[in-house]
C-alpha positions, -999 to 999 in steps of 0.1 A, spaced: 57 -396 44 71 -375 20 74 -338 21 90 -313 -2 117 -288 7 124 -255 -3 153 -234 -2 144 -202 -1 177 -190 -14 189 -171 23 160 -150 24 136 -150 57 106 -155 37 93 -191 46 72 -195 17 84 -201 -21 77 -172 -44 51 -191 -64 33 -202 -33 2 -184 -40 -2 -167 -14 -37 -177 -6 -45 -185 31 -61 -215 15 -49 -253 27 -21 -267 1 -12 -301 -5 25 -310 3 38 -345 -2 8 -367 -3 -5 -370 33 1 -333 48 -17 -299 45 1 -268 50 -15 -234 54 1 -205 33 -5 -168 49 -19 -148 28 -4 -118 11 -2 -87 23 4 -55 7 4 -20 24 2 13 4 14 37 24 13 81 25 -1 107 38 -34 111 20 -39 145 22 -62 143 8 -67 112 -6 -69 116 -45 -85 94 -74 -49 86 -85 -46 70 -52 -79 53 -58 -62 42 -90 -38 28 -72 -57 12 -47 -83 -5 -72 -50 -20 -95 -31 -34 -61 -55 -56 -48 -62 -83 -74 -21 -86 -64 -27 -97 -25 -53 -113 -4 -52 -82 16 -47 -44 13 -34 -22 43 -39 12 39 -12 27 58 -20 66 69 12 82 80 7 98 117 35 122 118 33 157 108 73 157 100 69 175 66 37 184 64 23 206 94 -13 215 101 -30 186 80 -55 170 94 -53 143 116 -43 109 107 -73 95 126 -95 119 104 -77 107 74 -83 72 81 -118 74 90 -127 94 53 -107 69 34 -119 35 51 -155 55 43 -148 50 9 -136 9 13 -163 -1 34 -176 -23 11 -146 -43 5 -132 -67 37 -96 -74 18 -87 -38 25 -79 -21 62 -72 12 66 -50 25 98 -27 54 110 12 44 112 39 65 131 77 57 123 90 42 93 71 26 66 92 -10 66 84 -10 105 47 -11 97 47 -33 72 64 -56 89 41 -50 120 13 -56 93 31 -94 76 31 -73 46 64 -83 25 57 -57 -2 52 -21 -2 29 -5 -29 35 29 -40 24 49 -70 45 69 -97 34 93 -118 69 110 -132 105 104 -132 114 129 -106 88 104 -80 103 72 -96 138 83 -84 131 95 -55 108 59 -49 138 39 -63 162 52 -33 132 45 -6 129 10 -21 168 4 -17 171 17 18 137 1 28 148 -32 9 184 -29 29 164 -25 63 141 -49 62 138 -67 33 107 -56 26 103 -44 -14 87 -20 -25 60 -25 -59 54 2 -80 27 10 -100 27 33 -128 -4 61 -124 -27 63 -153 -22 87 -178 -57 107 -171 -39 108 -130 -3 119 -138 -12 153 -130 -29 145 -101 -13 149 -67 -28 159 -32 -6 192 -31 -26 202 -63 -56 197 -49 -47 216 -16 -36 248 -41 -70 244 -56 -90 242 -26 -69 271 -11 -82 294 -41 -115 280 -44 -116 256 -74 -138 231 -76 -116 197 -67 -144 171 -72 -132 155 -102 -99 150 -84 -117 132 -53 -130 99 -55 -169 97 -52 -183 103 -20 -152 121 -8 -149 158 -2 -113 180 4 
């Protein structure tokens, strides 16, 4: 029996980088099957409230991975009196019902600890300006140096760049009408 071997250069990842990633039976040598597990991403923040950029973001991710974890941040660190992360969840997995590759679930602690918790070896986030690819360049490093875990970013669309969940806050505060900011079916 032959099998093949892979060195996976000192990294803790067990599967080569061009493995796939399906959870679909692979031939290795010629009388073994191995079974690859599939790839997981998780897009993580606060969601509040969940914007179209996001769904942007959400909708160009998962052609990359067999599966999509939404990742709802439960503490109220840096943003108090939002709603709650269960309510957050629940609104957003509304609008994913219809696709099984994507789970959407609160997190509390650090973003690396969940994906991890999650088998997710990437973290998805999206960037709409300089000023959030900086400050997303020194959470990839420090996330990268925790864990291992690294971080993919995705570039917002140039009809989203403006968009951000703050924005839409401000606006609901003073009355605007936020629906074109929303994805369908969602309400501030």
């Amino acid at each position: 029996m032959q099998k093949e071997s892979y060195n996976n250069g000192g990294r803790s990842d067990p599967q080569p980088p061009n493995s796939g990633g399906s959870n679909t039976p692979s031939t290795v040598g010629h009388d073994s099957v191995v079974t690859t597990p599939p790839h997981t991403g998780v897009f993580v923040g606060s969601f509040n409230p969940f914007t179209v950029g996001h769904d942007s973001i959400v909708t160009r991710a998962l052609p990359l991975f067999d599966r999509l974890v939404i990742g709802v941040v439960g503490d109220q660190v840096h943003k108090p009196g939002m709603p709650s992360a269960e309510e957050r969840v629940e609104a957003i997995a509304a609008l994913y019902a219809h696709e099984p590759r994507i789970a959407v679930k609160p997190y509390y602690g650090l973003a690396v600890d969940f994906a991890r918790a999650e088998g997710a070896r990437f973290i998805v986030k999206g960037v709409r300006s300089v000023k959030d690819f900086e400050y997303e360049r020194e959470q990839a490093d420090i996330n990268r140096l925790l864990s291992g875990v690294e971080t993919l970013l995705l570039f917002a669309e140039p009809q989203y760049g403006s968009v951000s969940s703050s924005l839409v806050r401000e606006l609901t505060h003073f009355g605007a009408d936020v629906s074109p900011f929303l994805p369908k079916g969602k309400d501030a």
